[in-house]
Every structure is written in C-alpha cells, then in structure tokens.
VOVEX-657546 format. One record per residue (C-alpha): x, y, z; residue number from 1. Coordinates in pm, 1 decimal. Each point is the difference from the previous one (the first is absolute). Layout:
residues N
<node x="X" y="Y" z="Z" n="NUM"/>
...
end
This chain:
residues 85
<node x="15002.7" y="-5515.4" z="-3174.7" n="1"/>
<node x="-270.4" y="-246.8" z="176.0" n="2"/>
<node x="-240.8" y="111.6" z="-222.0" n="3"/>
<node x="182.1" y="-110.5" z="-317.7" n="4"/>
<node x="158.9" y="-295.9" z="169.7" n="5"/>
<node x="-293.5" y="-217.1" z="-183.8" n="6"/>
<node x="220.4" y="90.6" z="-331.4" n="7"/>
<node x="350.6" y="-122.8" z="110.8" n="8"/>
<node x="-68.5" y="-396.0" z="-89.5" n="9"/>
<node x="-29.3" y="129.7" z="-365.7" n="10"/>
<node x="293.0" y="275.6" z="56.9" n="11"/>
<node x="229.3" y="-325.5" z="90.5" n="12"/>
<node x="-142.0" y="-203.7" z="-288.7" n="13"/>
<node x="61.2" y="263.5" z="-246.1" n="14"/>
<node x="360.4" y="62.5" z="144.4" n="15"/>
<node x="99.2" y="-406.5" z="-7.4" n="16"/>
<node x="-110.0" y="-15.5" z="-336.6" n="17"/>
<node x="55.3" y="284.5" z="-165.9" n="18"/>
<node x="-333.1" y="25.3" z="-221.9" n="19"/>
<node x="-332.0" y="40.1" z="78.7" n="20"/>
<node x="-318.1" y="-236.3" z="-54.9" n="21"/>
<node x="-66.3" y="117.6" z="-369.4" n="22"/>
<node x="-310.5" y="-245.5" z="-56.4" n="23"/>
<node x="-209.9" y="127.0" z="285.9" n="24"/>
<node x="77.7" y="370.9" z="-147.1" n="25"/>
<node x="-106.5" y="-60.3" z="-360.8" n="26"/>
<node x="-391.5" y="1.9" z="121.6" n="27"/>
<node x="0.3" y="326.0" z="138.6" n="28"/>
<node x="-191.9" y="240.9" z="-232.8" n="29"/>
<node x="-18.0" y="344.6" z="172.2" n="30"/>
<node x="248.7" y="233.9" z="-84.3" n="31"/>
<node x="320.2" y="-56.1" z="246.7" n="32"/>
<node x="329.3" y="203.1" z="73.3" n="33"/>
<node x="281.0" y="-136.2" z="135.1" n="34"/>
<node x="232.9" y="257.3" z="212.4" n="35"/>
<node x="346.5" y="-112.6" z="89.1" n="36"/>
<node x="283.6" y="232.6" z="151.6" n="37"/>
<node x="305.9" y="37.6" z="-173.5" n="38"/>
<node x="184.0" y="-85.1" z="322.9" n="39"/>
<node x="-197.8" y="-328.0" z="31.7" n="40"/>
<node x="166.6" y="-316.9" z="-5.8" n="41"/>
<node x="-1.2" y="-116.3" z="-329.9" n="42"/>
<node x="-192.6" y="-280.4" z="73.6" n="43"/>
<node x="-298.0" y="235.7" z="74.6" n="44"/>
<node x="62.5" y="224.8" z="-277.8" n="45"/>
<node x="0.6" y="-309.1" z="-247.2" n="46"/>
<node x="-299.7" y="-122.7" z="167.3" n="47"/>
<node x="-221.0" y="312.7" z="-53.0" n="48"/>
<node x="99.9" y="12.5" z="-359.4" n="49"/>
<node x="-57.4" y="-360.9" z="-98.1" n="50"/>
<node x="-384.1" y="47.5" z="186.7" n="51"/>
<node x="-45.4" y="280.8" z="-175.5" n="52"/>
<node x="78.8" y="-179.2" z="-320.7" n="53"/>
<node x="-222.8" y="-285.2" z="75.9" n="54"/>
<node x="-304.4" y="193.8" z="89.3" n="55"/>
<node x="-220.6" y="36.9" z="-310.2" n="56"/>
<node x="3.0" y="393.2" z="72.8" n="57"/>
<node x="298.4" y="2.7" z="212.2" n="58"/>
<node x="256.1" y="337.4" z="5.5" n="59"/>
<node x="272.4" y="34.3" z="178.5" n="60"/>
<node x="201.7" y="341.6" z="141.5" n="61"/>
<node x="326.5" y="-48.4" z="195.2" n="62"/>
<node x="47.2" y="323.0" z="208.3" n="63"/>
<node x="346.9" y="134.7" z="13.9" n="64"/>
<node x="160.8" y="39.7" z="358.6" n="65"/>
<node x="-256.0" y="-233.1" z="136.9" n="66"/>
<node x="-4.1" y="-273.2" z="249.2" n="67"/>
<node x="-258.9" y="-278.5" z="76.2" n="68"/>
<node x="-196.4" y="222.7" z="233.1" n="69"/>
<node x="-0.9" y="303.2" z="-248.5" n="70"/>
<node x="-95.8" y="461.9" z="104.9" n="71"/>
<node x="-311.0" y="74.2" z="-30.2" n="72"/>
<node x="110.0" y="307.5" z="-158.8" n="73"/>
<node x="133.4" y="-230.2" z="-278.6" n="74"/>
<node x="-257.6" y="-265.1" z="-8.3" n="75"/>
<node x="-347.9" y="208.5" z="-19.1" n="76"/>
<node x="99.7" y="188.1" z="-344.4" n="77"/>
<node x="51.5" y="-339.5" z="-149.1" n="78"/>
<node x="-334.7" y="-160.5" z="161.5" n="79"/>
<node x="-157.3" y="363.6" z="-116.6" n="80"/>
<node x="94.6" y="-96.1" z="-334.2" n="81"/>
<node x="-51.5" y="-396.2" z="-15.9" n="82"/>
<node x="-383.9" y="96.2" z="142.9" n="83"/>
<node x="-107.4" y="316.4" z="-183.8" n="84"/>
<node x="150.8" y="-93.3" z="-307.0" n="85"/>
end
C-alpha cells in the first residue's frame, strides 16, 4: 500500500466527484487500456471507461469477477493481448 499511497489524493477526488479530469486525458496519444474489475465500485468502473473514451487511442476491457487489485492469472492474458496485438 505505501508505495501507491502517492495515488490516493486522486482515488478521493475521483470518488467525491464521480468523473474523472477528461481535458488533461484528451492529449494523450499512445495507445491506452483502461482495466476495471467488475466488482469495482462503480465509480472506478465508470472512471476507466470514460478515460478510455477520452484518450485519442483509448480501449477499455472490464474483467469479469474482478476487483480493484485484479489475479495475475487474469490480468497478464489481457496485457498479452493489449501489447502484442
């Protein structure tokens, strides 16, 4: 945990508000995927999905069963994919 704890200030703003900073996302030009857990609060799941539309080459997978902190055993197929095309 302390070595995400850097990340929780935009966790909380994300949660209080409910959608994420599209206009700082729009400039991004590499290709992006955004993974949320189907168990994630909707809050994050909406999140993920709206960056993922906002990124010029933004895609976004939610992954069945899954919470925040998602199995590796589910996770590295869908990085596999998302990196080797």
């Amino acid at each position: 945990m302390v070595a995400v704890v850097h990340t929780l200030p935009h966790d909380l703003a994300l949660a209080q508000h409910r959608r994420p900073p599209t206009a700082r996302f729009g400039a991004i030009t590499a290709p992006t995927l955004m993974l949320a857990g189907s168990n994630s609060p909707v809050w994050m799941r909406h999140a993920a999905r709206t960056i993922a539309e906002t990124v010029s080459v933004g895609s976004h997978r939610e992954l069945p069963g899954q919470e925040h902190v998602r199995a590796d055993d589910v996770l590295a197929p869908v990085l596999r994919e998302f990196l080797l095309g």
